[in-house]
N, C-alpha and C positions, 0 to 999 in steps of 0.2 A: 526461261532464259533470263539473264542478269543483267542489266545493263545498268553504266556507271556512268553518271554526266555532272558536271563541274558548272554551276550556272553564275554568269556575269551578268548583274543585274545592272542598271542605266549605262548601257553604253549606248552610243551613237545611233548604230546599228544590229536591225538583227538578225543575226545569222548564226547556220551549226557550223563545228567542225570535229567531226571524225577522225580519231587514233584510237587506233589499234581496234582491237575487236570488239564490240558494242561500250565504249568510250566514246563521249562527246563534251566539249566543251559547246554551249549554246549559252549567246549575248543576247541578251533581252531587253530593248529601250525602258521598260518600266523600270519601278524603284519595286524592293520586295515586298514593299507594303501595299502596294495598291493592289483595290479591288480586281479580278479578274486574270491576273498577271501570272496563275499556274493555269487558267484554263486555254491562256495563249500555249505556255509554254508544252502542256499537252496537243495542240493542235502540231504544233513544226515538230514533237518528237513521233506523232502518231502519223505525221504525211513522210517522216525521214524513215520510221521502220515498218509501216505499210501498213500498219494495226489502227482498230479503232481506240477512240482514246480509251472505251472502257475496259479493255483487255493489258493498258500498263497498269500499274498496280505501285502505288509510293511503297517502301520495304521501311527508310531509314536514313540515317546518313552515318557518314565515317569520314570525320573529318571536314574537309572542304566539300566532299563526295557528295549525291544523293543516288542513292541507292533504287532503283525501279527492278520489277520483276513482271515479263510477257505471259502472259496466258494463252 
């Protein structure tokens, strides 16, 4: 399964939001450089889609996009 998330790096707060079908924009207080700041972003997508984080899979991106793929 495919899933398509749009990631907002230093905002305020963080939080997901959900369109459409496995589409997520998720805000992340970190900047994209800091250390640790995809293994957060694994954690809110793997408690959002119920999987462990080892089972998303990075594919790519497209665009603004990042591209993940479930196992």
């Amino acid at each position: 399964m495919k899933v398509i998330v749009q990631i907002k790096f230093s905002s305020e707060k963080e939080r997901l939001t959900k369109f459409g079908d496995f589409r997520y924009i998720v805000y992340m207080t970190s900047k994209k450089e800091e250390h640790g700041v995809m293994d957060r972003f694994m954690q809110l997508m793997s408690k959002e889609l119920g999987v462990p984080p080892n089972r998303i899979h990075y594919q790519g991106r497209q665009g603004e996009n990042y591209i993940f793929e479930l196992d």
